[in-house]
C-alpha positions as CSV (number, residue, x, y, z in Angstrom):
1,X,32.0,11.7,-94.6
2,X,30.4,14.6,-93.4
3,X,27.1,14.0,-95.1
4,X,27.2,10.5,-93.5
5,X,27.1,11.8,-90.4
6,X,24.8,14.4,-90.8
7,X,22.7,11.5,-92.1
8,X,23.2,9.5,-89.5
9,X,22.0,12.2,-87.2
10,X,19.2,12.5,-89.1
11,X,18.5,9.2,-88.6
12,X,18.7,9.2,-84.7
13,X,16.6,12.3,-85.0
14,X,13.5,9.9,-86.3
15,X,14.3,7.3,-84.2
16,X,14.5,9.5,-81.0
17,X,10.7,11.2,-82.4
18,X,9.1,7.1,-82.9
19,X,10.9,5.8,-79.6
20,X,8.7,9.4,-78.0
21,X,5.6,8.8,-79.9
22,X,5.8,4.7,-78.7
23,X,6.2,6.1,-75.0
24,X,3.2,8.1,-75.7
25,X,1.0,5.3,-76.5
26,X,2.1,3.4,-73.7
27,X,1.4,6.0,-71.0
28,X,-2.2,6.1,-73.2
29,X,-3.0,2.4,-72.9
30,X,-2.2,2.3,-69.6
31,X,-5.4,3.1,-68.7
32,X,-6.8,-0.3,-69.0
33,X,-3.4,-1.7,-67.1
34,X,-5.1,0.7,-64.2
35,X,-6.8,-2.5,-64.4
36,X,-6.1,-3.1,-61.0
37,X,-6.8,0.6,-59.9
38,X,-9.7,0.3,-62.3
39,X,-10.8,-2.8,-59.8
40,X,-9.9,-0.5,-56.7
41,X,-12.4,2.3,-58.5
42,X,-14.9,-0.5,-59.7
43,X,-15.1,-1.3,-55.8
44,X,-15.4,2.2,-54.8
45,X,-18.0,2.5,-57.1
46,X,-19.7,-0.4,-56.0
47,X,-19.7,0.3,-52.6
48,X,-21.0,3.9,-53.3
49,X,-23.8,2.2,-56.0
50,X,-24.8,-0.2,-52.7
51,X,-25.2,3.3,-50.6
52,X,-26.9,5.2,-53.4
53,X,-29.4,2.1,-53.6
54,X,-30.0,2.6,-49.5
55,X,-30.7,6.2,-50.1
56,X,-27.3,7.4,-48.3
57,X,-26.5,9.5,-51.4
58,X,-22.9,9.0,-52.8
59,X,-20.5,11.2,-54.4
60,X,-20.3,12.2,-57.9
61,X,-17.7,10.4,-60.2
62,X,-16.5,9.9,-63.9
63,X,-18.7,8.4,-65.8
64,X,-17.2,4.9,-65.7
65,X,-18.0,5.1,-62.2
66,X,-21.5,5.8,-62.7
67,X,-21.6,2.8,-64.9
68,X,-20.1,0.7,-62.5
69,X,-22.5,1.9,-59.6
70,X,-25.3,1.4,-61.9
71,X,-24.3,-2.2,-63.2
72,X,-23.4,-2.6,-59.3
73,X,-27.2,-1.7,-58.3
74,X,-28.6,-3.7,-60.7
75,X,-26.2,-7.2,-59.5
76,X,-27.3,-5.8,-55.9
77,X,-31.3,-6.1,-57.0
78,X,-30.5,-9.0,-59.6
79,X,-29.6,-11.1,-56.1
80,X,-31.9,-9.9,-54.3
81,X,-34.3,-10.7,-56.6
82,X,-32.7,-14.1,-56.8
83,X,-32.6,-14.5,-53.1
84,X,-36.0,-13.7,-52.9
85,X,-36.9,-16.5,-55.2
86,X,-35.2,-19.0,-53.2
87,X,-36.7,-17.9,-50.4
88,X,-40.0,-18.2,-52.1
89,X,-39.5,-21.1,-53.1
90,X,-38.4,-22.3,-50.1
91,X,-41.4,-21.0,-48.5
92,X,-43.3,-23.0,-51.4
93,X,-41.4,-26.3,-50.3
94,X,-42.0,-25.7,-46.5
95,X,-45.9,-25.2,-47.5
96,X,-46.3,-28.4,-50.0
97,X,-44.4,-30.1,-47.3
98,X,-46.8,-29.3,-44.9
99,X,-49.4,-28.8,-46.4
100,X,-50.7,-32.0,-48.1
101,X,-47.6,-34.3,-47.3
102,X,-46.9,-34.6,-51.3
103,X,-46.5,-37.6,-53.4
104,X,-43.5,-38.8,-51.5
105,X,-45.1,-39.3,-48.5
106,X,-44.7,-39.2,-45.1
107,X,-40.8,-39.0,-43.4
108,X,-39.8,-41.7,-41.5
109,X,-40.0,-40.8,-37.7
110,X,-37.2,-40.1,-35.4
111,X,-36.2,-41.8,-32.4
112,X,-35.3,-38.9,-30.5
113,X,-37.1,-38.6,-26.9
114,X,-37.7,-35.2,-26.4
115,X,-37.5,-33.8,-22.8
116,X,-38.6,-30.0,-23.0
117,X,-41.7,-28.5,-24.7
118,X,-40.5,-26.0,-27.4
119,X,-41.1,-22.4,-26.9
120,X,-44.4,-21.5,-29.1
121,X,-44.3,-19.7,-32.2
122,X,-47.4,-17.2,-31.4
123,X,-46.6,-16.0,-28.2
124,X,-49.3,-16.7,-25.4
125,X,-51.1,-18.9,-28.2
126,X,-53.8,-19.2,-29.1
127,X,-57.3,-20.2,-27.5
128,X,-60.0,-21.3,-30.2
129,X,-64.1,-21.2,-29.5
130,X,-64.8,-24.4,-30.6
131,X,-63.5,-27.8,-31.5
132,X,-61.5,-28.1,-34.8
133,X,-61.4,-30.8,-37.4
134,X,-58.5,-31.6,-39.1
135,X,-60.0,-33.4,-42.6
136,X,-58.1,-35.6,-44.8
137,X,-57.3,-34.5,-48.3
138,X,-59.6,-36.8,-49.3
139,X,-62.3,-34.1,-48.1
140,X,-60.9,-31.3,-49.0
141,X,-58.1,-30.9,-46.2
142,X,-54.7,-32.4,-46.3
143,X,-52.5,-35.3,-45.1
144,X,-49.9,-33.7,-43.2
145,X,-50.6,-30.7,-40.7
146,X,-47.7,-28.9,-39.5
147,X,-48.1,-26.2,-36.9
148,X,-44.4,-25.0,-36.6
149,X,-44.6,-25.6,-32.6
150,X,-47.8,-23.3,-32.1
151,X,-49.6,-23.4,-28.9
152,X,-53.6,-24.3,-29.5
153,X,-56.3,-24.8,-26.9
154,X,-60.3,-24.3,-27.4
155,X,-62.7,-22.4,-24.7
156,X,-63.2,-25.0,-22.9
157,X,-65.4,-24.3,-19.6
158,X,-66.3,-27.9,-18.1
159,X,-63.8,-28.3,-15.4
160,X,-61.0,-30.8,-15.8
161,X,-61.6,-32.8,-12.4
162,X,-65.6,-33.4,-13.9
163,X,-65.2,-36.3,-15.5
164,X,-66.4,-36.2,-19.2
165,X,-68.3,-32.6,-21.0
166,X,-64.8,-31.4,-22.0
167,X,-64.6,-29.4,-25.1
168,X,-62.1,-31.6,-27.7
169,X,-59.2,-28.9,-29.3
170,X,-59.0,-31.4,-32.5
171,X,-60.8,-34.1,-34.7
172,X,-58.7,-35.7,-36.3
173,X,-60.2,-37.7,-39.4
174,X,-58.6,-40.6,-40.5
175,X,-55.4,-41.2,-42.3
176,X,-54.1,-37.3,-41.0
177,X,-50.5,-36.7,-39.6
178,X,-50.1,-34.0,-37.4
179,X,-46.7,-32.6,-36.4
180,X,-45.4,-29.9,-34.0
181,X,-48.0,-28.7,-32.3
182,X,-48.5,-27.7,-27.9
183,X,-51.6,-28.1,-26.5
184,X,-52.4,-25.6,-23.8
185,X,-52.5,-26.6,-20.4
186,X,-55.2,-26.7,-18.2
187,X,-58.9,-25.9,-19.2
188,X,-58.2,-25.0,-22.6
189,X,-56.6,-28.8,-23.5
190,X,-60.2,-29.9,-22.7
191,X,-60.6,-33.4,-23.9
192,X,-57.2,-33.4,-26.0
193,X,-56.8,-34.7,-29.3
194,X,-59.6,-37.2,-30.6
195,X,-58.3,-39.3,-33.5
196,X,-61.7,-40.6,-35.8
197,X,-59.3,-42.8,-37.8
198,X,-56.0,-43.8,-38.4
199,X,-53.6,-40.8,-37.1
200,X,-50.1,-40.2,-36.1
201,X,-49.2,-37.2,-33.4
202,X,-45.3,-36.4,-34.2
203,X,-43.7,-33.9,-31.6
204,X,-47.2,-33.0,-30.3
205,X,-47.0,-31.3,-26.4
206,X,-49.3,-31.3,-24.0
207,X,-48.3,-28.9,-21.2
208,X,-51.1,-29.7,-18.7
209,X,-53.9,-32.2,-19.5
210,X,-57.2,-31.9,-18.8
211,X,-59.6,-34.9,-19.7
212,X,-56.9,-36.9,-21.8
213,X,-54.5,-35.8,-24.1
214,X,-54.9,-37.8,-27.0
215,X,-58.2,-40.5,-27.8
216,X,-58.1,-43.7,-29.9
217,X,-62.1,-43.5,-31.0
218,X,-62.3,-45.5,-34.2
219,X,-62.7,-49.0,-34.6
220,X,-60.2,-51.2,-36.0
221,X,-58.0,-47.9,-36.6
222,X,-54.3,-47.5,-35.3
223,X,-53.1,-44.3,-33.7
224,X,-49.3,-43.8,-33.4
225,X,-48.0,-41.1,-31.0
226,X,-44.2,-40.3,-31.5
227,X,-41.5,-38.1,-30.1
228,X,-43.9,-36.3,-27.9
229,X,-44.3,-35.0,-24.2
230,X,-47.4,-35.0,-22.2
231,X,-47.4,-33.7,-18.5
232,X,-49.6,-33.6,-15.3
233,X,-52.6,-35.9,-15.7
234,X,-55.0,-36.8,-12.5
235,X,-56.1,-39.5,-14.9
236,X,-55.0,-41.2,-18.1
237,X,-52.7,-39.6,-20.7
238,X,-54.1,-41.7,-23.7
239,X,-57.6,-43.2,-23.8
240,X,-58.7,-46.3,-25.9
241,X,-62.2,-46.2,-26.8
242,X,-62.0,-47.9,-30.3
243,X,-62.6,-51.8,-30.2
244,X,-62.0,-54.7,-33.2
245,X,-57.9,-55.0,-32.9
246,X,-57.3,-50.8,-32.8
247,X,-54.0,-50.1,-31.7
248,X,-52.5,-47.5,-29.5
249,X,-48.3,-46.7,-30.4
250,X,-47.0,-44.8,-28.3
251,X,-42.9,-44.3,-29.1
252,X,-39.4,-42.2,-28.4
253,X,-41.8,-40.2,-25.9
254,X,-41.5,-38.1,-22.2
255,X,-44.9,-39.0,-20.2
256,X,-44.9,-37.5,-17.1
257,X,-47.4,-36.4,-13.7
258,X,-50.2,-39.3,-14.5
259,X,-52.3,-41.6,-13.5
260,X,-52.1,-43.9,-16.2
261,X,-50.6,-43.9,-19.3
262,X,-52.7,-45.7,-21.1
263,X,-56.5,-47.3,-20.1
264,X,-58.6,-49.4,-22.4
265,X,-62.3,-48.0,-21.6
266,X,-63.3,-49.6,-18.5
267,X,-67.6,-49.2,-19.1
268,X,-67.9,-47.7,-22.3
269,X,-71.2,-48.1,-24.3
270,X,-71.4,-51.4,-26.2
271,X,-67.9,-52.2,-24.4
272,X,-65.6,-54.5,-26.3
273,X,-62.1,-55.4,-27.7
274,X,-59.5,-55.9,-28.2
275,X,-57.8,-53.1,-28.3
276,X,-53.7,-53.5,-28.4
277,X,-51.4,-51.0,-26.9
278,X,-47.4,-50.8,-28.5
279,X,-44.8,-48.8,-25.9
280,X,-41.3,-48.7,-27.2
281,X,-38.4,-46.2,-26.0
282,X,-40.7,-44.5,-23.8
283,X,-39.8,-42.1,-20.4
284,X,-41.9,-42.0,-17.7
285,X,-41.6,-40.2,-14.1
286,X,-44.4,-39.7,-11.2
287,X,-46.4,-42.4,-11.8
288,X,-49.6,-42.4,-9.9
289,X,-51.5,-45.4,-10.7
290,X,-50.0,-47.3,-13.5
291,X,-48.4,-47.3,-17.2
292,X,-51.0,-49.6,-18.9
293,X,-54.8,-51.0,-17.4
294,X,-56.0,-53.4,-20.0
295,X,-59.3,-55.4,-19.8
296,X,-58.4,-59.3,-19.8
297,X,-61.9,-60.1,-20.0
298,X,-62.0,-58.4,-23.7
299,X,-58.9,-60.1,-24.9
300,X,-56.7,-56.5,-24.9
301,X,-53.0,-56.9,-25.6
302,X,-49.9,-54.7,-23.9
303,X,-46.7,-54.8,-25.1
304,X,-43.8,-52.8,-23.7
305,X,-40.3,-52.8,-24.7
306,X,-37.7,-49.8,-23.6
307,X,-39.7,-48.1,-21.0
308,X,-37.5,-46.1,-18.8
309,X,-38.5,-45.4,-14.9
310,X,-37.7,-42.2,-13.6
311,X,-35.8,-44.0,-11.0
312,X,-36.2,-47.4,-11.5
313,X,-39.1,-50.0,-11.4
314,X,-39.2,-51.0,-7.4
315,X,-39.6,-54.8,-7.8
316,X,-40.5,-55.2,-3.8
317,X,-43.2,-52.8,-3.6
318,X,-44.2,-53.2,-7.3
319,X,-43.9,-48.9,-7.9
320,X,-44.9,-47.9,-10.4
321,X,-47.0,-50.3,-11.6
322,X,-46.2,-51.4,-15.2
323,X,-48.8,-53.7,-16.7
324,X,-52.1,-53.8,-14.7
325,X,-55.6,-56.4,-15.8
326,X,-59.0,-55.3,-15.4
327,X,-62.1,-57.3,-16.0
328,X,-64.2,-54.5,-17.8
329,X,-68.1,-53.9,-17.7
330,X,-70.3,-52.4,-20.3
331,X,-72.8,-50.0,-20.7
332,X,-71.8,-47.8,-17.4
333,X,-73.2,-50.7,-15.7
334,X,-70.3,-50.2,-12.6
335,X,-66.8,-49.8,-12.6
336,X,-64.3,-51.8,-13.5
337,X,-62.6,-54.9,-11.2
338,X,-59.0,-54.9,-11.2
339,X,-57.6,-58.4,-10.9
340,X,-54.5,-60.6,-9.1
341,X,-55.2,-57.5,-6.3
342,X,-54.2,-54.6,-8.8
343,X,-50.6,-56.4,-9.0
344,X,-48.0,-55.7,-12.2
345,X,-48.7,-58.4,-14.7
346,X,-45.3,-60.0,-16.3
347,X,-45.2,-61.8,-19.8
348,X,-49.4,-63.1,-19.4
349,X,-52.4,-63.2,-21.9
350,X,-52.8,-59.6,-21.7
351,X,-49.4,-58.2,-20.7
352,X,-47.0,-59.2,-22.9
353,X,-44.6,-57.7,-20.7
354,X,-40.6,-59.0,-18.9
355,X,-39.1,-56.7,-16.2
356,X,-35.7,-56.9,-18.0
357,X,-37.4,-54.1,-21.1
358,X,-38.2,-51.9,-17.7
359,X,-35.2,-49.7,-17.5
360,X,-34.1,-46.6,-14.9
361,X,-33.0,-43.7,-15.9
């Protein structure tokens, strides 16, 4: 009996020594259960790794620690690195995009009527020496220009009241689109915007115009005008010079300050037609003279739809006037004869035209 017990002693002896040496090994492996203080370190260490990378310094620390802030810089710089590839290739996107227009071709305009000129993106802007030419990618340019809202004008010295001499800020060869660009004011819009083809002028500004703001030279061609403001004009806005069924559009725009709107040449060289003017969704306000002056004689065309009257169209003293016919001359030989006494033309020939499409706003 005795020795039974002292065996059984024994025995709790052991088990007492394995039940320690078990507790031992738990208190060791809890070192990865720190798991979550390990976290709590991990982020310490992180942290510090972000202000070692800033050049603040940092603390010293085990060893894990310096792993962590080391594996910590390198996530920091392996998304930054990554960031800076988006953004690259972001920048590459916003380049191809408007830089040659890519193979998926233009996007479809907006009918949006702007009413404020954007602030420019260089400052005071720019004022170039001489006229620049925007060439098609055919030769050698691109498609699409997109100036990000700079302003552009051209040393232009031949004052704006002088009839014609006016410097011209851009040629614009056929088939280009250009987007988001102001136009100086004053002498430095010179004589605008000459199109020598087919062009469209999305969200282009003209704070002050000189001579014209935009000019429809090439036969047979089409120039669209969209989403765009153009202020203060003694004169026209657009001028149509082109003959053989060209075609001004002019839509979802804020004209304001003009004489006219729009003006088929009147005694151009070799003077002709038709030439077709499109106004849709169009605000106008502080009309001097009138929105359209076509020539009847040359078989020109005016069709107006969702033009809005600062105001409202005064049917009893016909103000402003809307639609107005000209019999044209040629060759500078005179000026040209405004017909029915310089009255607003409705639904005719020429000026395809109802007062209900003439709106106030």
């Amino acid at each position: 009996m005795r020795f039974g017990l002292k065996s059984a002693f024994t025995l709790l002896l052991v088990l007492g020594a394995a039940g320690a040496f078990q507790l031992g090994c738990s208190d060791d492996a809890a070192t990865p259960d720190d798991g979550e203080g390990g976290s709590s370190s991990s982020s310490s260490a992180i942290a510090s790794g972000g202000s070692t990378t800033t050049g603040s310094g940092g603390g010293g620390g085990s060893p894990s620690s310096t792993s962590a802030s080391s594996t910590s810089a390198s996530t920091t710089a392996a998304s930054s690195t990554s960031a800076s590839t988006t953004a690259a290739s972001s920048t590459a996107a916003s380049t191809t995009g408007s830089g040659t227009g890519g193979a998926g071709g233009e996007e479809p305009l907006g009918d949006e009527i702007p009413m404020e000129i954007p602030t420019p993106t260089n400052g005071a802007g720019e004022i170039r020496t001489q006229t620049t030419v925007l060439k098609n990618a055919a030769n050698g340019g691109q498609n699409v220009y997109d100036f990000n809202n700079q302003k552009i004008g051209v040393n232009n010295t031949a004052d704006c009241d002088d009839g014609e001499g006016q410097k011209t800020v851009f040629e614009v060869e056929d088939g280009v689109t250009v987007k988001n660009l102001i136009i100086a004011g004053g002498l430095p819009a010179g004589n605008g915007i000459v199109c020598k083809g087919d062009c469209t002028l999305d969200h282009v500004y003209w704070e002050d115009v000189c001579e014209d703001a935009a000019t429809n030279s090439k036969d047979g061609a089409t120039m669209r005008i969209n989403s765009s403001i153009a202020l203060h004009s003694a004169d026209k806005i657009f001028q149509h010079n082109a003959k053989g069924g060209s075609t001004t559009i002019v839509t979802n725009s804020y004209i304001a300050d003009f004489g006219k709107l729009w003006r088929s040449c009147g005694d151009c060289t070799a003077n002709g037609g038709p030439r077709n003017l499109i106004l849709d969704n169009v605000r106008v306000d502080k009309v001097k003279t009138t929105v359209a002056g076509a020539n009847q004689n040359y078989g020109d065309t005016v069709t107006i739809t969702n033009l809005y009257v600062k105001g409202g169209y005064n049917e009893r003293d016909d103000k402003p006037k809307i639609c107005q016919e000209y019999r044209a001359v040629t060759d500078h030989m005179g000026e040209s004869e405004k017909l029915h006494g310089g009255a607003s033309q409705w639904n005719t020939a020429t000026c395809h035209v109802s007062k209900s499409d003439i709106k106030s706003w």
